[in-house]
C-alpha positions as CSV (number, residue, x, y, z in Angstrom):
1,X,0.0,0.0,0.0
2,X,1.4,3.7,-0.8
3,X,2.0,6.5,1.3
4,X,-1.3,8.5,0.1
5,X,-3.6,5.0,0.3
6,X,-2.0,4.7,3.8
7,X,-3.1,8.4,4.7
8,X,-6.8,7.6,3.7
9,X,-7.1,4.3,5.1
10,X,-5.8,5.8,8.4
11,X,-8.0,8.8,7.8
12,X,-11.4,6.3,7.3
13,X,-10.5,4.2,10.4
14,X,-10.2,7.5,12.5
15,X,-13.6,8.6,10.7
16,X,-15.5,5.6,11.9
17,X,-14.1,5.7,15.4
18,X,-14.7,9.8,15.8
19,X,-18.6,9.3,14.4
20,X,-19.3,6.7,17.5
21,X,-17.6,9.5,19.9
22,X,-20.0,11.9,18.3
23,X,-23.0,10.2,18.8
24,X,-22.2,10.1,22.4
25,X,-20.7,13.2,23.1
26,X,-22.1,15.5,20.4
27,X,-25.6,13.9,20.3
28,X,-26.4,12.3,23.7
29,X,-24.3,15.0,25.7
30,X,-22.1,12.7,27.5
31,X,-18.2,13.1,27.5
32,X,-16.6,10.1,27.7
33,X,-12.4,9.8,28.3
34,X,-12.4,6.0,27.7
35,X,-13.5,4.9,24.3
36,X,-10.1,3.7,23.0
37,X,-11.3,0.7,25.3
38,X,-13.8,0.3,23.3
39,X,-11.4,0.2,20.3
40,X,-9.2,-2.7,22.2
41,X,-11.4,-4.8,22.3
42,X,-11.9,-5.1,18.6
43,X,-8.7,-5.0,17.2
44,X,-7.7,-7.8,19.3
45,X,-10.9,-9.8,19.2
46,X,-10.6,-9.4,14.8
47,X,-6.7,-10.3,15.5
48,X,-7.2,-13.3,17.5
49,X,-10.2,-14.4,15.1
50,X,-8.2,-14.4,12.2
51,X,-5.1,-15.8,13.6
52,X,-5.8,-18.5,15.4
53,X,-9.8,-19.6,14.4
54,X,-9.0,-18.4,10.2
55,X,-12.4,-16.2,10.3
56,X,-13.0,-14.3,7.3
57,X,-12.2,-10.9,8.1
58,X,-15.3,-9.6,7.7
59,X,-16.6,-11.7,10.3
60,X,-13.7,-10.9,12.4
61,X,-14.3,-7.4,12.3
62,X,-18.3,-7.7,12.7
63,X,-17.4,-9.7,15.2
64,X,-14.8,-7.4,17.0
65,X,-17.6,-4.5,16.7
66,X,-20.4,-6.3,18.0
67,X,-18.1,-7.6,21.3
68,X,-17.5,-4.1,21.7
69,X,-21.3,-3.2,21.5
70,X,-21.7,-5.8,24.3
71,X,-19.2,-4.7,26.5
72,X,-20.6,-1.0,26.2
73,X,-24.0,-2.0,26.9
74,X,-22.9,-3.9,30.0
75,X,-20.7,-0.8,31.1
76,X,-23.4,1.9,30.6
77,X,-26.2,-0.1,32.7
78,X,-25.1,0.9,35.8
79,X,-22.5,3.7,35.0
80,X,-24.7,5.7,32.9
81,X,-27.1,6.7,36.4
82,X,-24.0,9.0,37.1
83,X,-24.3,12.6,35.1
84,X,-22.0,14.9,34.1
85,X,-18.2,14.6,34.9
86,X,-18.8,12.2,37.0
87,X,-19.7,9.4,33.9
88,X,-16.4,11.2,32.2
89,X,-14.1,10.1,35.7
90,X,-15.8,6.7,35.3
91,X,-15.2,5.9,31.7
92,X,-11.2,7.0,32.0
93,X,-11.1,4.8,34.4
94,X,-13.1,2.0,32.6
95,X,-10.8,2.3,29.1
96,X,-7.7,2.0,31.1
97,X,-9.0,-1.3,33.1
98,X,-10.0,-2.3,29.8
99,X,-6.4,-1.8,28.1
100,X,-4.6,-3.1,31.3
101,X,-6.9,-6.4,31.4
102,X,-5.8,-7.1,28.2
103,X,-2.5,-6.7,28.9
104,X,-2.1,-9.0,32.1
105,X,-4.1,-11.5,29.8
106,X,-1.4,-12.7,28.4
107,X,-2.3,-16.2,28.0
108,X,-4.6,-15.1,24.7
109,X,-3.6,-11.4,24.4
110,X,0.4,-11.8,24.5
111,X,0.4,-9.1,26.7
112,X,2.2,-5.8,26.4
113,X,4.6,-7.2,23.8
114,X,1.4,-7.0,21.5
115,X,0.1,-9.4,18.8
116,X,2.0,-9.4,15.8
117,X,1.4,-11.7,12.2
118,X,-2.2,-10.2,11.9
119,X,-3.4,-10.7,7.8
120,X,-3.3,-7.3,5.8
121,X,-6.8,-7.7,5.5
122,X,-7.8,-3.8,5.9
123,X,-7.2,-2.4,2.1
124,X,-8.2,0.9,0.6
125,X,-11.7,-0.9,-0.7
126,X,-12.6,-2.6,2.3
127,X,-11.7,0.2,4.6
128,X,-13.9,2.8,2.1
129,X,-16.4,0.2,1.7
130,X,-17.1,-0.2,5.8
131,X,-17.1,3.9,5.7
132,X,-19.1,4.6,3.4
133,X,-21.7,2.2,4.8
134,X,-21.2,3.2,9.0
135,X,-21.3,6.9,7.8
136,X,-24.6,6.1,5.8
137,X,-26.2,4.4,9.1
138,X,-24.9,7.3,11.1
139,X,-26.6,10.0,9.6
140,X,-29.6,7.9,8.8
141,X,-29.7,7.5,13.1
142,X,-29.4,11.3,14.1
143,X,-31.9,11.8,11.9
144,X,-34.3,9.0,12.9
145,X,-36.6,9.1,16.1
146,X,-34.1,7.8,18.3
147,X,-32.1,10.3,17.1
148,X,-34.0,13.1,18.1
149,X,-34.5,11.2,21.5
150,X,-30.9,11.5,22.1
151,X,-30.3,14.9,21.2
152,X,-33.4,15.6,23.7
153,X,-31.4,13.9,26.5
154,X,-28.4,16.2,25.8
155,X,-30.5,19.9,25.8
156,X,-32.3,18.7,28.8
157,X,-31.9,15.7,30.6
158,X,-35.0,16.8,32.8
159,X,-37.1,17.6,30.6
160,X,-36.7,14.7,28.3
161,X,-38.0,12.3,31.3
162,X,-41.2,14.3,31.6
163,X,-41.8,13.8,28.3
164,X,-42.0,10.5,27.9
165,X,-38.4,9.8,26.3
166,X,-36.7,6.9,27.6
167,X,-33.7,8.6,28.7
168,X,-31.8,5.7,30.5
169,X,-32.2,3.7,27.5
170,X,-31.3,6.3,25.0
171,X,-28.2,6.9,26.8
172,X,-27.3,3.1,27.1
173,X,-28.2,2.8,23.6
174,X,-25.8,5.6,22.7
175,X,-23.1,4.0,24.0
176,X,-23.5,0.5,22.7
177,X,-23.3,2.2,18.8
178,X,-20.5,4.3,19.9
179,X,-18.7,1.2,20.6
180,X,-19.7,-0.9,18.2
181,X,-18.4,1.8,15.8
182,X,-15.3,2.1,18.3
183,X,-14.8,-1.6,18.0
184,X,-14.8,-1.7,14.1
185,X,-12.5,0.8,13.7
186,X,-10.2,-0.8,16.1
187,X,-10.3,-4.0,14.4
188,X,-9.7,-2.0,10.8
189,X,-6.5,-0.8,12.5
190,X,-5.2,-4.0,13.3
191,X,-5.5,-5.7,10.2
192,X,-4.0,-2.4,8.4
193,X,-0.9,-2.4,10.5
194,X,-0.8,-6.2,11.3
195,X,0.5,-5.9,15.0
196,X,-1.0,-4.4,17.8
197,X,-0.1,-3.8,21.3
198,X,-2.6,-2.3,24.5
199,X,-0.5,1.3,24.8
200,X,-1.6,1.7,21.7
201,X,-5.2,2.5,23.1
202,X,-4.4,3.9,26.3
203,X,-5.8,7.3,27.6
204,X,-4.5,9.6,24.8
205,X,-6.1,8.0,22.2
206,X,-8.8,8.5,23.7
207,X,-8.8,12.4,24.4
208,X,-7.9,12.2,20.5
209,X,-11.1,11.1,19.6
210,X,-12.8,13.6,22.2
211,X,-10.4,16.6,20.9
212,X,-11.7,15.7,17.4
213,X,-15.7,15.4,17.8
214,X,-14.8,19.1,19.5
215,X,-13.0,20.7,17.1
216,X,-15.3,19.7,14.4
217,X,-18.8,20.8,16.4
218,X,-20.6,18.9,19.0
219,X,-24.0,18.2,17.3
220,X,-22.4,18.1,13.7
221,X,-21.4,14.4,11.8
222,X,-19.8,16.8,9.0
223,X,-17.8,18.8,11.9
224,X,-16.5,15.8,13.3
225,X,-15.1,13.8,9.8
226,X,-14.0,17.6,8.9
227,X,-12.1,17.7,12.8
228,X,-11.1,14.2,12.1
229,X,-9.4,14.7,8.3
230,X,-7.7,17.8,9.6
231,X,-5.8,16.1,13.0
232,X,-5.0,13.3,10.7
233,X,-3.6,15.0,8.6
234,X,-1.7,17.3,10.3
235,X,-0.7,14.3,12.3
236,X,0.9,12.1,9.0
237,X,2.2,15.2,6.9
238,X,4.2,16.8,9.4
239,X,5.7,13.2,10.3
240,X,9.2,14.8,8.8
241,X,9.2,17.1,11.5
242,X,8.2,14.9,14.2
243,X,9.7,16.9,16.6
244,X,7.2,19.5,16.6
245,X,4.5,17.5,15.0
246,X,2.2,17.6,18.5
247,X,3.3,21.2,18.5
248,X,1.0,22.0,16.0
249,X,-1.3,19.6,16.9
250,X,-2.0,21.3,20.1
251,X,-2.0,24.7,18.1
252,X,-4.6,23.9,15.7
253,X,-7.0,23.2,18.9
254,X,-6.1,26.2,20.4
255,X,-6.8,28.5,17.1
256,X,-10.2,26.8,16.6
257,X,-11.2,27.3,20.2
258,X,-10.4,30.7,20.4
259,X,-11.7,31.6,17.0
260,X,-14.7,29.2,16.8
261,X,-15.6,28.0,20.6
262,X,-18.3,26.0,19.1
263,X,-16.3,23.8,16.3
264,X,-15.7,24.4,13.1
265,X,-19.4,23.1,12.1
266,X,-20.9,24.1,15.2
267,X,-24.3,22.2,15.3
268,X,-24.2,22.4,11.5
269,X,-24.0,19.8,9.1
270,X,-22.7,20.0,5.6
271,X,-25.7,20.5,3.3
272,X,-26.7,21.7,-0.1
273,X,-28.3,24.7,1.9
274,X,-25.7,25.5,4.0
275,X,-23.0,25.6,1.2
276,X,-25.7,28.0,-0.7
277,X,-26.0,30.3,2.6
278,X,-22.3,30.8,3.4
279,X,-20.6,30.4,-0.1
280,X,-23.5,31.7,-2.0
281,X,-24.1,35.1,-0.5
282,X,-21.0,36.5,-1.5
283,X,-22.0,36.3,-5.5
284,X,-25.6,38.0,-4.4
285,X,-23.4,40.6,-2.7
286,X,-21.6,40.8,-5.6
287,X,-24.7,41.2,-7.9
288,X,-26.3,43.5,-6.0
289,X,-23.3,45.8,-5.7
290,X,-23.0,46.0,-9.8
């Protein structure tokens, strides 16, 4: 695979990861610190699935995702009753026991020296093919009635209960998708790099996918893949100058908080309409002034 298919395979995985993270944080109003856990648990489950059972990879990784989905439904049953930053003390803590259970089980994990020999399964077709499909159910779910359920548990918890929504439900639900998205991008990753260890998935990749759902706009699947593309990116092309790569990492956060405290998309997603009212008004302006 070349350097520029390797940029947009990395860029898809991140893409599918970041959309779970929104759904939770941006749509359901929960900030989470602990989803690389999430993430774990299907690279290694797709890794392990391959390599020792010979599943297809496209079971492996289904499989890996749905695991995940498990896992985050379990976790959010009784961890979901806390609100605010107390859920987001809880789920750091919850990805790292995640990570570190994986690495003391080294009887089927290998432990911290990771899990090497996994197939090159995730090309630039497959990777694009499980994108274009996750981001399709994505938006199709905001929109949808349980999407406008969770967005009504993030305005107002409150007032969402005496209403009628299901509120503890639409937050459990939230975080089962957000991981099963979380555990299908993990298990992408492993069969695009073909060894995996836990640090790989500790607390700052994490944060990453928080910093990225921010940047882009809570509320806003275009923000988030737009947030997403630019980290990425900034990430892989200043590789050269590593030494002040996370330099400018940290500076393109600070720029887009300062300038834009809401993301770059804010709560808005990327349109036909929208394009016409911000890039469209400047040729009436135009028209008008002749």
């Amino acid at each position: 695979m070349g350097y520029s298919s390797g940029i947009i395979t990395l860029l898809a995985i991140n893409c599918i990861a970041s959309l779970g993270v929104s759904l939770f944080t941006g749509f359901t109003g929960i900030y989470t610190l602990g989803h690389a856990g999430y993430m774990v648990i299907g690279a290694y489950t797709a890794a392990i699935l391959t390599v020792q059972f010979n599943l297809h990879f496209v079971l492996a990784i289904l499989a890996g995702g749905l695991l995940a989905m498990v896992c985050a439904y379990l976790i959010g049953l009784p961890t979901l009753k806390l609100a605010g930053d107390y859920y987001t003390i809880a789920s750091l803590g919850l990805g790292e026991a995640i990570r570190l259970i994986i690495e003391n089980w080294e009887s089927v994990t290998r432990g911290a020296r990771g899990y090497p020999g996994i197939d090159n399964y995730t090309t630039l077709p497959v990777v694009l093919a499980f994108f274009l499909v996750m981001t399709f159910g994505m938006f199709y779910l905001v929109n949808s009635r349980y999407g406008r359920a969770f967005k009504a548990c993030r305005d107002d918890y409150v007032a969402a209960s005496l209403l009628g929504f299901n509120t503890a439900h639409c937050r459990v639900l939230s975080l089962a998708v957000s991981g099963f998205y979380c555990g299908v991008a993990g298990a992408l990753l492993a069969g695009f790099i073909s060894f995996i260890q836990p640090v790989m998935f500790d607390m700052a990749k994490s944060t990453e996918l928080v910093s990225v759902v921010v940047l882009g706009g809570l509320g806003s699947m275009s923000g988030c893949l737009i947030g997403t593309a630019i980290l990425t990116l900034v990430t892989e092309l200043f590789r050269p100058i590593s030494k002040y790569r996370m330099l400018i990492y940290g500076l393109v956060l600070v720029l887009v908080m300062i300038l834009r405290p809401e993301g770059l998309m804010g709560t808005n997603e990327l349109t036909p309409d929208y394009l016409k009212k911000h890039f469209g008004s400047g040729k009436k302006t135009a028209k008008e002034g002749e």
